[in-house]
N, C-alpha and C positions, 0 to 999 in steps of 0.2 A: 587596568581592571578588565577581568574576561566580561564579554558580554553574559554569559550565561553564570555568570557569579552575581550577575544584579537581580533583584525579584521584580523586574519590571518587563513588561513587551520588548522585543528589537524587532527590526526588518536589516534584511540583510539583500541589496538590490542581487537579484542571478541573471543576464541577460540568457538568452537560448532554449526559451521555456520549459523551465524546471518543470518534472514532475515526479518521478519515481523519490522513493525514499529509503536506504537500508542504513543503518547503524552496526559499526563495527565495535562491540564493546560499548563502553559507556564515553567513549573520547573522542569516537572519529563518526560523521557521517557524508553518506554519498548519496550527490543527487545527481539524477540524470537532467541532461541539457539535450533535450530531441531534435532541437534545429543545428546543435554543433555537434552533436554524433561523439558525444563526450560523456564523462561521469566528474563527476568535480566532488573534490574530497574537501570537508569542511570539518576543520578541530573545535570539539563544543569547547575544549578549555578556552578558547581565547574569541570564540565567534567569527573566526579569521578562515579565508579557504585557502587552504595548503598546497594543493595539486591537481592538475588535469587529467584524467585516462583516454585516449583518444581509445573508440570503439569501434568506426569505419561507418559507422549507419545510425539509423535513427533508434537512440534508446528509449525505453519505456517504465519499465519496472525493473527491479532489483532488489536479489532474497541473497544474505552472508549465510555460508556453511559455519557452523558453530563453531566456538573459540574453540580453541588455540588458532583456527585456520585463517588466514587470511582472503581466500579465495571470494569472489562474490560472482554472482550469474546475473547477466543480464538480457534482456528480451530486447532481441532488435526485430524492431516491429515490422519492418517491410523487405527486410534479406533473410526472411525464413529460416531467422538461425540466434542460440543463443551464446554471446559471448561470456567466456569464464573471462574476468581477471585475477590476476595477480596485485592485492592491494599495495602488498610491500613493494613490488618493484615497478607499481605505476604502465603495467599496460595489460595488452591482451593475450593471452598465454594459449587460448584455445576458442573454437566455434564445434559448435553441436547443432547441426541440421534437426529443422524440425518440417514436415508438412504443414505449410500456410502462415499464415503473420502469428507471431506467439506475441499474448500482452501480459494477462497476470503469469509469476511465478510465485510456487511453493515447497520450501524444504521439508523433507521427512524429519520428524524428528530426529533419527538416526540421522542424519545429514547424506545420508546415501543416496538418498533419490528425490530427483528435483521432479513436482507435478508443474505442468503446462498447458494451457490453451491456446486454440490457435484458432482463427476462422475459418479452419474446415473440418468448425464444428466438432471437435475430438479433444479430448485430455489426453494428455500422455503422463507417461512415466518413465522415467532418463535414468537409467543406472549412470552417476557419478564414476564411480570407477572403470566405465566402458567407454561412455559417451553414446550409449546404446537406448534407442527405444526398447524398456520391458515390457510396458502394457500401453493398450491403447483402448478408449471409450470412448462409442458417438455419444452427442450430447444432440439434444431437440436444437438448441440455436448456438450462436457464438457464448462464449464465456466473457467476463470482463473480469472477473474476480473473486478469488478463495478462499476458503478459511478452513481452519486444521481442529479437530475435537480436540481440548488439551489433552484424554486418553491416548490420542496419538493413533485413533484407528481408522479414523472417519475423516472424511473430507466433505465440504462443501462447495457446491458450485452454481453460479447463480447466472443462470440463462435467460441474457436481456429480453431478447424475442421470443425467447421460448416460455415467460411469463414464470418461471417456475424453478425454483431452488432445488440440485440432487443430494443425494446424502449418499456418498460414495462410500464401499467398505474396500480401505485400502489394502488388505489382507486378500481377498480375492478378486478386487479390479471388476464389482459388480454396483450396481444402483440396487442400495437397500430399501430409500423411499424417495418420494419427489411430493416435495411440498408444491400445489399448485398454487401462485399468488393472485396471477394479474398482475396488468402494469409491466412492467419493466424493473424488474431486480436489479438491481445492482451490488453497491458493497455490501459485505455480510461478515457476519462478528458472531465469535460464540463465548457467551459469560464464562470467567473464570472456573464459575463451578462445573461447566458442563452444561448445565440444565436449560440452558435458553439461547435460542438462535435470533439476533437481530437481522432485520434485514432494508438496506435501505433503496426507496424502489422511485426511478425516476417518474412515473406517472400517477404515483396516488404517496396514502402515507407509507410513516416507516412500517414493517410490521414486528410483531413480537411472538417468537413461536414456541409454547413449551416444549423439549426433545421426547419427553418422554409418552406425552400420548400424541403429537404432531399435530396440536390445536394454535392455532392462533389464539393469544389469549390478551393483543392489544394491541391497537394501531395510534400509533402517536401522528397526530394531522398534523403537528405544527415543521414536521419535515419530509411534507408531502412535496419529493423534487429533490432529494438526496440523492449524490452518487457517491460519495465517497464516506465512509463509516470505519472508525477507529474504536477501542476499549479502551482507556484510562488504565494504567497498570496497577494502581490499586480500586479498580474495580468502582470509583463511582462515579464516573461521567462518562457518556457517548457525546463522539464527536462526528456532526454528518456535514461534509462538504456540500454546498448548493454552489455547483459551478458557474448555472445561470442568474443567479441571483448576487454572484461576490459576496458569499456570506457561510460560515459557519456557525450551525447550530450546536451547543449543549445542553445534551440531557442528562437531571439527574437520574440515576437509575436508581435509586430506591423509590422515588416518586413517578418513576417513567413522564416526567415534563420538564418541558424547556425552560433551563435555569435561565437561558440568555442568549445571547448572537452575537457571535464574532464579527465585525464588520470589515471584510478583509479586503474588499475590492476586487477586479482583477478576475482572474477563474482560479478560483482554488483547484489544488488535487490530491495528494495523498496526504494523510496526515500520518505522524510518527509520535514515538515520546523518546528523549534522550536518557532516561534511566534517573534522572539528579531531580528530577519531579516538574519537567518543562513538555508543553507539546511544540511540537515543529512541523508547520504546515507549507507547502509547496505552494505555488499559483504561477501557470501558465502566463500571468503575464509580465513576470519578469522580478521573481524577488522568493524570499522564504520569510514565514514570521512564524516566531520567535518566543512563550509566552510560557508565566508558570499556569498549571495544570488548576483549571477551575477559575481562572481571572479571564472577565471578558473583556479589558481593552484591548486593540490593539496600536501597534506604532504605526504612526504617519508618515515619517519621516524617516530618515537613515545617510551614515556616512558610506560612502562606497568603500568597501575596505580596503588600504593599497596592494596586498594580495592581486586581489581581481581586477584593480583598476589598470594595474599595468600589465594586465593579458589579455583583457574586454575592450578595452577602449577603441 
């Protein structure tokens, strides 16, 4: 029986601390392994990992070009460059130089152009079909992570040091507004409908910002020390990693409060959802967990699955 055919938690041990998280369709997902300079392909049908991508450096993040394509980008964090693979034939097909360590990436809708930060403080923008910087924007501080309007016109970017979230108009490669926070931004998520920017901020709470007149209009304390912030694909729980705490929070979002707390151990990091109604969360120290969407257990235990056992060990 697949693991992700049971309705209960799994842990899947990963050594080479997982973190990045992209889904190919609703069947395959890829995490990066930052100390093996690897991407490792895991099939949700069976909860089993299938294959290694060797990358040459240390991976980070990772965004798939929309189906039919098989391709994915990934941020290597400290050789100033991002590698394309090749999912189907299991390796790296190309590198795209960027200025400075790039961490978050994000696809255009159109799939044509990948946005980037790097720590010198700049977004870019990579024509796909060049491998070419189009645009480039300073930003106040480093980027750690983005979010895309579902209109598809606007970008978000949330500047740790620079205390403050932009709202980018991807159309002309300008800062439309900058939400001032405080604290330390981090992950940031925009509701299904458009109308609400969450943002989750490592030195105070999470915040909640209407788009339309750019008020904060609610700060949830009980995920005050969030870095990492997911949406639920039907729109009713946020998911905020607390990497110093070993713990995932969820909120309901029609009540903006914490239904409950993952107790994951470990340093979490990205979180994803597999499409079949499961979140999959990453943790730095050596594993993935596994769970349906709104249940707060998590597993404690786990078999090593002989995939990984006979490549890891």
């Amino acid at each position: 029986m697949s693991h992700w055919s049971q309705a209960k938690p799994c842990r899947l041990p990963l050594t080479g601390r997982p973190y990045g998280i992209g889904l190919r369709g609703h069947a395959l997902a890829y995490v990066t392994r930052s100390d093996f300079a690897a991407v490792e392909q895991l099939d949700l049908r069976t909860g089993k990992f299938t294959g290694t991508i060797p990358v040459g450096c240390m991976p980070t993040c990772i965004a798939f070009a929309p189906p039919p394509a098989s391709r994915a980008y990934v941020s290597l964090q400290f050789c100033d460059e991002i590698a394309v693979i090749d999912t189907a034939r299991y390796r790296a097909v190309q590198w795209i130089p960027v200025a400075g360590d790039p961490f978050p990436l994000l696809l255009s809708p159109s799939g044509r152009t990948l946005f980037v930060t790097t720590n010198e403080d700049r977004l870019f923008a990579i024509s796909l079909q060049t491998g070419r910087v189009t645009g480039s924007l300073a930003l106040p501080a480093t980027s750690h992570h983005l979010a895309l309007h579902p209109a598809g016109d606007r970008l978000y970017v949330a500047t740790r040091a620079g205390q403050s979230v932009l709202e980018v108009d991807l159309h002309r490669f300008t800062v439309l507004r900058t939400f001032a926070l405080g604290g330390w931004p981090q992950g940031i998520v925009v509701s299904h409908d458009g109308m609400t920017l969450f943002v989750a901020n490592e030195r105070q709470a999470l915040d909640v910002i209407r788009l339309g007149s750019g008020k904060r209009i609610a700060s949830i304390e009980s995920e005050t020390g969030a870095v990492a912030l997911a949406l639920s694909p039907d729109g009713r729980f946020l998911y905020a990693g607390h990497p110093r705490a070993g713990s995932v929070g969820v909120i309901e979002l029609s009540s903006l409060t914490r239904r409950g707390v993952l107790e994951t151990g470990g340093r979490p990091g990205q979180i994803a959802f597999d499409g079949a109604g499961h979140v999959i969360i990453s943790n730095e120290a050596g594993w993935l967990d596994a769970l349906p969407i709104g249940d707060l257990r998590v597993a404690r235990t786990a078999k090593l699955p002989p995939a990984l056992s006979a490549r890891s060990a």
